[in-house]
N, C-alpha and C positions, 0 to 999 in steps of 0.2 A: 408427512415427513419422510424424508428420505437418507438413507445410510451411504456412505460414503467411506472407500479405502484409497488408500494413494501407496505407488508404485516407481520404480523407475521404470523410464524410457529411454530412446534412441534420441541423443539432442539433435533438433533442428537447426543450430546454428553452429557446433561443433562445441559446445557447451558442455561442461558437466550438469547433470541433473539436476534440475533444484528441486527438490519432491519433500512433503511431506515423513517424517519416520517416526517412531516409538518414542514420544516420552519431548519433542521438538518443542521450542518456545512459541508460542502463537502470541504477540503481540505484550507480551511481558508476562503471559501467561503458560503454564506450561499444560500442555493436555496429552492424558496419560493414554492407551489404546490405539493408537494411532499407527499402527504397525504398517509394515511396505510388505507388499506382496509381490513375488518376484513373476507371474501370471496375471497378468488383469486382464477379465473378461472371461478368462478362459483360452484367448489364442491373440492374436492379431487379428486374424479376419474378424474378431466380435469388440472391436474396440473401434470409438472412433476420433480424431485427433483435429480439433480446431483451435486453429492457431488467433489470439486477439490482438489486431492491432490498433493500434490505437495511441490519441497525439490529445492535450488539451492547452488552452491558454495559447494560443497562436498570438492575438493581442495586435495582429496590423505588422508584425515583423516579417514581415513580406520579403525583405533584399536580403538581411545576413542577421546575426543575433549580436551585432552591436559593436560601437569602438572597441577596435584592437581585436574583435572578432571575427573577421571580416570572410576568414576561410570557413566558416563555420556558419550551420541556419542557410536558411533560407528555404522559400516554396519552391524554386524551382529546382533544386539538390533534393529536397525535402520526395519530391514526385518520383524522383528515379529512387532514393530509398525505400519506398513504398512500392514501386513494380515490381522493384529485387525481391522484396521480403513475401509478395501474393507469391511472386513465381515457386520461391522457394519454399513454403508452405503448403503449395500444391503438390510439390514435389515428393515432401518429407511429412506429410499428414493428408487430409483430406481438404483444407483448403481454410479460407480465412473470412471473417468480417473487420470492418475496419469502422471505427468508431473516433468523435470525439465528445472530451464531456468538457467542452464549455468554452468562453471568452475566449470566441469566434474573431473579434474585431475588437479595439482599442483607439479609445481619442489620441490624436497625434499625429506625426505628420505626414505619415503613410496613408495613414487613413483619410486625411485631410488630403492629399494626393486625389483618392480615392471619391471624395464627394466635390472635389474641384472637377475630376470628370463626369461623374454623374452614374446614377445607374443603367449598367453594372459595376459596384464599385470594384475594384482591383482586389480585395478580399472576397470577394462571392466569386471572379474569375477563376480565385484560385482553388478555393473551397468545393468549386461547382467540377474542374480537374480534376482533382486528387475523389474524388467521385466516392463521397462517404455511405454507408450503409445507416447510420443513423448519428445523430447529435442531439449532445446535451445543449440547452440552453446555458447561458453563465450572468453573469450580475453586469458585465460589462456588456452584452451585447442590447441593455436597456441604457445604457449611458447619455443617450444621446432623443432617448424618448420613444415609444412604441411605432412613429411615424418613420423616421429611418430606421428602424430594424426591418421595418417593414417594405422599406424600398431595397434592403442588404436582402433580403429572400426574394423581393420581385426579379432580381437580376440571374438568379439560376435558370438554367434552361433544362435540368435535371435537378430538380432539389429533392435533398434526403429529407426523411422525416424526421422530424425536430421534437424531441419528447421532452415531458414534461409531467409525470403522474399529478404531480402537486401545483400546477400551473394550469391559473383560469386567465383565458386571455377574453373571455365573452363581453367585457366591458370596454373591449378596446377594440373599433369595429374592422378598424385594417387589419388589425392581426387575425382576429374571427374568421375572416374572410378566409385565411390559409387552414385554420381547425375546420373551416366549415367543408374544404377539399381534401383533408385528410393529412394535409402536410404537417398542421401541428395536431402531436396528439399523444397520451399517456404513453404509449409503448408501439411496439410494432414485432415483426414477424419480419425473420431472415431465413432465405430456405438454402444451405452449401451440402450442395451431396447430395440432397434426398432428404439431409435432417432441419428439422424448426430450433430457428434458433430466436428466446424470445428475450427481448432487449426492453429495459426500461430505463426512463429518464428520473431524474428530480431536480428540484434547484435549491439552492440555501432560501429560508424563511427569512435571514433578512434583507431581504431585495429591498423592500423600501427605503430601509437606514443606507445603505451603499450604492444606490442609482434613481434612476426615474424613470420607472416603470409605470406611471399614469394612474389605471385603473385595474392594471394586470395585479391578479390575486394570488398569490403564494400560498397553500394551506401549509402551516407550521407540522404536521401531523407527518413528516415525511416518513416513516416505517412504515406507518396506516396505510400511505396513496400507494405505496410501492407494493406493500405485500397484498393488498387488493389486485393488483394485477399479476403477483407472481400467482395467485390464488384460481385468477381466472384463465392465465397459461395452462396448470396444470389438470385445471377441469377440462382444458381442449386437449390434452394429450401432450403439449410442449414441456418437455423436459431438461433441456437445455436453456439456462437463463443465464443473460447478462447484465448487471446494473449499472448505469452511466451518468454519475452526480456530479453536481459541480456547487460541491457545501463551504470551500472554503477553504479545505485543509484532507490531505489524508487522513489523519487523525479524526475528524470528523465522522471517514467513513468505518473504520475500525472500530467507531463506538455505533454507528450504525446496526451494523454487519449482527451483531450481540441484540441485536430487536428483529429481524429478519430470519425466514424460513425459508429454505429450497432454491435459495440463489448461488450459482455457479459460480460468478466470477462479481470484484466491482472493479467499478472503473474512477477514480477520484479525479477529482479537478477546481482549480484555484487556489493552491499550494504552493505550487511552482517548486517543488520535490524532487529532485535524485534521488531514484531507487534505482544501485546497481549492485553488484556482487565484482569478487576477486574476478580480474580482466578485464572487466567493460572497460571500453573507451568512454575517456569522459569531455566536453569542453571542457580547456583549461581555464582554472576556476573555481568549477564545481567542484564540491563536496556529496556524499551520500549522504542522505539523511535516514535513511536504513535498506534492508537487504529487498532485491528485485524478485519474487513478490513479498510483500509482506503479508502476513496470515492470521487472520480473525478468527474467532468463532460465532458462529450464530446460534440463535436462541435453543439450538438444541448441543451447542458444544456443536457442533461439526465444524472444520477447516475450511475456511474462504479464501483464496488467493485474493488481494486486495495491490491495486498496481495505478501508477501513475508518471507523468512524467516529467522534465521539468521545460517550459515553455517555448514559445519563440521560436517554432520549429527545429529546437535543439536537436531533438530525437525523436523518433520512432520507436513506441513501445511493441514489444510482440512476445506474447504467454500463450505458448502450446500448453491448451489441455485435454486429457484423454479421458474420456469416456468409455465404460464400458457398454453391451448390447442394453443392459436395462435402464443407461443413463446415467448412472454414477459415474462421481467424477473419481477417476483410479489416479492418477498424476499429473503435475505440470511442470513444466519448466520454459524458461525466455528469459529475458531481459534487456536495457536499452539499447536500441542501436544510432549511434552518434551521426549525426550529420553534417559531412565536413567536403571542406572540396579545396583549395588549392594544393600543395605539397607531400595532406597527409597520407599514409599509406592507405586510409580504410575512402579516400578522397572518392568522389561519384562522378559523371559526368550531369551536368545541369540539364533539365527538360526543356530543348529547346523554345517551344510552346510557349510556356511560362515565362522566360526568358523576352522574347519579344511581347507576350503580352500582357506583362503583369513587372514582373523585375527593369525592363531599359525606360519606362513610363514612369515609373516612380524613380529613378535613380535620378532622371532625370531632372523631375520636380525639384526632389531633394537637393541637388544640386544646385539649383537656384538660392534655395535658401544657405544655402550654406557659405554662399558666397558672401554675406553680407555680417562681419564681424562688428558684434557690439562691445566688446572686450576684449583683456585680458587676465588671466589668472597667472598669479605667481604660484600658486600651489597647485595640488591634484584635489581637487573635488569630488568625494566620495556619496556616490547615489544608490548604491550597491543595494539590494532589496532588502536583505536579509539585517543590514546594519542601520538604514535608514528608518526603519520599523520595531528597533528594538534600539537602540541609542542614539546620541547626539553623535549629529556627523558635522563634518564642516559646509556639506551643502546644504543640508537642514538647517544649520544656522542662517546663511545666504538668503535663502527662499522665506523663512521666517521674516526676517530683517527688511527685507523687498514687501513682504504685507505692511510692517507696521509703518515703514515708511512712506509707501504709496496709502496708504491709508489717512496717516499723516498730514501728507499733501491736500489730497479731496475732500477730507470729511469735515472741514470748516465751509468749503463751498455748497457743498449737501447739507447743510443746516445739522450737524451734527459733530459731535465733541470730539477730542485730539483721542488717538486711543492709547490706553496705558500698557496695551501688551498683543502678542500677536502666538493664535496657533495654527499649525499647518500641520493636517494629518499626512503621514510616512506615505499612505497609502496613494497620494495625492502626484506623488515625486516618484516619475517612474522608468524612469532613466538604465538603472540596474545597472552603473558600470561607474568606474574613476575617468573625469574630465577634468584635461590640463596636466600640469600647467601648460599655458601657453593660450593663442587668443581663443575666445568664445564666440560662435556664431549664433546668430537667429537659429540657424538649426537644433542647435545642443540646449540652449532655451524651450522649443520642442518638446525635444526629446524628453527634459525633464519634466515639464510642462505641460502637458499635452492636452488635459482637458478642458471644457467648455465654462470652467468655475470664474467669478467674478470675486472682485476684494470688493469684503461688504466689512461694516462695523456694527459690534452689535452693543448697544449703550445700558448701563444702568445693571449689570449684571452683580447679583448680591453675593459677598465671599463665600456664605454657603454653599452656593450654583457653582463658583467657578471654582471649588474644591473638587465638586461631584465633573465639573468638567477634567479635572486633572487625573481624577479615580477613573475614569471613562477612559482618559488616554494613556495608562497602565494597567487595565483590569485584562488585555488576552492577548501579554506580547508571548508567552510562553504558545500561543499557536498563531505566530507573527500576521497578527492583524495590522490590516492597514490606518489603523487609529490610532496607533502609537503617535506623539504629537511630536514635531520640532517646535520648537518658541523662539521668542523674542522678546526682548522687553521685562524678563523676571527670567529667576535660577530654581529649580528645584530637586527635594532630593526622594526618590519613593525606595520601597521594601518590597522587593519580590516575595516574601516568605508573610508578606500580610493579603489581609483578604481581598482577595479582586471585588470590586465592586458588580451589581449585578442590578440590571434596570428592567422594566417593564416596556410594552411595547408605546406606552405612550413617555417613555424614560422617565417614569417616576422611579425612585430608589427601592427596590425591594430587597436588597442585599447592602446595608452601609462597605465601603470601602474601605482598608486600613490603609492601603500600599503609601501613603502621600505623606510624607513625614513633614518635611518643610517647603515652604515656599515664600521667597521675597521680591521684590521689585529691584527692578537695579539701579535705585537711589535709594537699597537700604530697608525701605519700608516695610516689616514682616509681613504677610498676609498668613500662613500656617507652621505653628508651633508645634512640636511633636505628635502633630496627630490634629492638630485641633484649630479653627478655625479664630485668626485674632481680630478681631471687633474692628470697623472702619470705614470708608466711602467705598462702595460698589464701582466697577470697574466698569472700561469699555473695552472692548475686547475687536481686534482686526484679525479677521478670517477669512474664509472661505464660504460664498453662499450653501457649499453644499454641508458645509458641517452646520452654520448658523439654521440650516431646514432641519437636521437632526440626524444630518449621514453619520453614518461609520455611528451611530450610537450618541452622540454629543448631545446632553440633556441639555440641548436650550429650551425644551417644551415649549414652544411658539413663541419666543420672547421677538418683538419686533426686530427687525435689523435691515438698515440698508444697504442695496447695491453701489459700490459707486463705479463710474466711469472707469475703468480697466478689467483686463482678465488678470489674472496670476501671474500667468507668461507676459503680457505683454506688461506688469511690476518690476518682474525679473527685469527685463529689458530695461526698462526706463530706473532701476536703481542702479542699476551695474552701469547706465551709458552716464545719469545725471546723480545719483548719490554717491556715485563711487567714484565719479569721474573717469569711467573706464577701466578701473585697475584694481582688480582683487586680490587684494595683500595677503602675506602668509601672515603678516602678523595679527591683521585685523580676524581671518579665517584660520587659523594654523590647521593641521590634521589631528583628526580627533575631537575638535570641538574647542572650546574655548572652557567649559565646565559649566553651562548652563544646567544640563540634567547630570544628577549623580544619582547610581546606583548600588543601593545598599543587599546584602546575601544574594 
């Protein structure tokens, strides 16, 4: 164990200090002792200052961070914020590492861009640039199966090491192949200055429910895998440590931080979080979701800087912290740096590099698709993350209504029944932004759209099951999971203030749910009465292959279900060009929703 005081410093970016002081809230906690000492080390010469930089959820947003964003994001703006910030680190401390924790890559149509050319795809181009000192893995960059991740790392001609403490890829022989050369592996050693700086990965346990990772093994045990390696840094003499997750949510890592010993900094990722303070520039937009860093304690009460950022090459995180001669950490301070480029004043000049070989490739693709209008919308279509995952939007309605219909269509030809309801995990719609009004392309289908899932139907399902499936798609919108559900085909209303439900890993119920008060059919039919499940024919249900396998948590426990003939997106398309006849009405869609999902406290 190691003791630890924090101090202020000299800010690296013109900043006032963010440091640690006497009596500071640490995460809703407050911890008493914690005093600032106007001397750390003893002098300057015995201090030593590493700046973290650090970017996660990148997700394929390779050009700019989206409609109506267009001056803002992007990897090749994204490159020259990152030279500024090494240069100037070297400058103002001793130097930097630069890390990311996770969802490297994203289905969609970048990324599809990307494997239309082939390996190297246009994400490792850019990845292999910006020239990382270590990365987390993320759930997304299994999305697409152990075999293309594995062709996304064959295409670096420098690749960083890829950690993972809690990640067994031995069963999957492509990936093996890169553990077996060192590229994938628990942790790793950074040397800046003279000093070891030692970096560990992990991934969220539940990789299986939310991608297709094959045979790759998760251990759920993630404090265990981590502080085994913080354990065997310190037995080498490294006393500087970094930790670089990608669990889902900052909050994740904050309850972490409270099982762990002797870690320096974390690095959270798959949140997609604003963490700033009074003046950071923000995309217009964003929101903070708390102050840049936020501050843990670990299992002995010490202060953790705990930092993340929010995606799609928005920003550049970077947390100077100072060490003193025997390795304590004495202070820190950083916070986001925005990545923008047309008009605004903090604007960069773009890496040319990147620009030719990564940014005018994909525009260009993009471009193609964009040309080809399947609609139009009279209203603005809201895909926003943050609302799509936690209430009824009018594009979750859309997307909902595009399953049960296509579904509709096919599943009398498939040998299997009309289905009586449709749900589409939030997490599924990843858009992140208001489209429209005005016409809809194959692109912005995409966009919303983007991964590899199929409309399946899944028959014969008992209201019991499809209660626990509704407890499943409100049991963890307070830390905005992607399972939050949009529907179709029924209304219902849950209680934030009743009990989430809580499953096992084969989603048997080990926690009943309250949250689900009512739910009916929309001809009327109740299916759940204050709580309680009303007696009747078992449902068919129009989905998503990936929730019908059990993603995102969805207790269908192997219930059979079939695929039929379309993707998601290419539903989208075909209900908006033939069930809608083109034209998506405010009325039929208005903003806000129509009142499918209500929520109660």
């Amino acid at each position: 164990m190691r003791t630890r005081r924090t101090t202020t410093r000299r800010s690296w970016r013109a900043r006032a200090a963010l440091v640690l002081v006497a009596g500071a809230t640490i995460s809703g906690t407050t911890i008493a002792g914690a005093a600032a000492d106007p001397t750390p080390g003893g002098g300057p010469d015995d201090t030593f200052t590493l700046t973290v930089l650090h970017n996660n959820d990148g997700e394929s947003q390779l050009v700019n961070a989206g409609t109506g964003l267009e001056d803002f994001g992007g990897v090749h703006r994204f490159a020259t914020v990152l030279k500024d910030a090494r240069v100037e680190a070297r400058q103002t401390g001793d130097g930097s590492i630069f890390v990311s924790s996770g969802d490297n890559f994203l289905a969609g149509p970048e990324f599809t861009a990307g494997l239309d050319k082939g390996v190297p795809f246009y994400d490792t181009i850019a990845l292999d640039a910006l020239d990382y000192d270590a990365v987390s893995f993320g759930n997304h960059d299994f999305d697409f199966g152990p075999e293309v991740l594995a062709d996304f790392l064959r295409g670096y001609t420098n690749m960083p090491p890829y950690l993972g403490a809690n990640v067994d890829v031995s069963g999957e022989p492509s990936l093996q192949s890169f553990a077996d050369a060192g590229d994938i592996t628990p942790s790793t050693v950074v040397r800046v200055k003279g000093e070891e700086i030692g970096i560990v990965g992990a991934l969220t346990p539940v990789l299986p429910q939310i991608s297709s990772p094959g045979r790759v093994v998760v251990d759920p045990d993630v404090a265990g895998a981590i502080q085994a390696e913080v354990d065997a840094f310190g037995a080498a003499g490294v006393d500087k440590i970094v930790v670089i997750s990608h669990l889902q949510s900052v909050q994740e890592d904050l309850a972490l931080a409270a099982m762990l010993d002797d870690v320096d900094v974390m690095v959270a990722g798959g949140g997609d979080e604003v963490l700033a303070n009074d003046g950071d520039l923000l995309v217009p937009g964003d929101t903070p979701a708390g102050p840049y860093p936020m501050v843990a304690a670990d299992a002995d009460g010490t202060p953790v800087p705990v930092v993340t950022t929010a995606g799609s090459y928005r920003y550049l995180g970077g947390l100077a912290v100072e060490f003193d001669a025997d390795g304590e950490v004495v202070g820190w301070e950083g916070g986001p740096i925005r990545v923008a480029g047309g008009d605004n004043p903090d604007a960069v000049k773009p890496a040319g590099n990147l620009v030719a070989r990564v940014v005018k490739p994909v525009l260009e693709f993009l471009a193609e698709l964009d040309e080809q209008v399947v609609g139009t919308s009279e209203v603005a279509l809201n895909g926003v993350r943050a609302d799509i995952r936690s209430v009824e939007t009018n594009e979750g309605d859309l997307v909902a209504d595009a399953l049960l219909w296509q579904a509709d269509q096919l599943a009398p030809g498939a040998g299997q029944p009309a289905p009586d309801v449709a749900l589409q995990n939030g997490g599924g719609i990843r858009n992140d932004d208001v489209r429209g009004p005005g016409a809809i392309t194959l692109l912005d289908t995409f966009d919303m759209l983007p991964f590899s899932n199929f409309v399946s139907v899944v028959p014969s399902v008992p209201r019991e099951q499809f209660k626990e499936l509704l407890e499943n798609a409100v049991s963890r919108v307070e830390f905005g999971d992607g399972r939050f559900a949009q529907v179709a085909g029924f209304s219902f209303t849950w209680d934030a203030s009743g009990t989430p439900q809580v499953l096992d890993a084969d989603g048997t119920v080990v926690t009943p749910g309250t949250r689900v008060v009512d739910a009916a059919l929309d001809d009327g039919t109740a299916l759940i009465e204050d709580g309680l499940v009303v007696a009747g024919d078992d449902l068919t249900i129009a989905t998503i292959d990936f929730l019908a396998r059990g993603g995102d948590g969805y207790p269908f426990r192997g219930a059979e279900f079939t695929n039929l003939a379309a993707s998601y997106q290419q539903a989208l398309v075909n209900y908006i060009e033939d069930g809608l006849g083109g034209l998506i009405t405010a009325a039929d869609y208005p903003e806000g929703g129509e009142g499918r999902i209500t929520r109660l406290n």
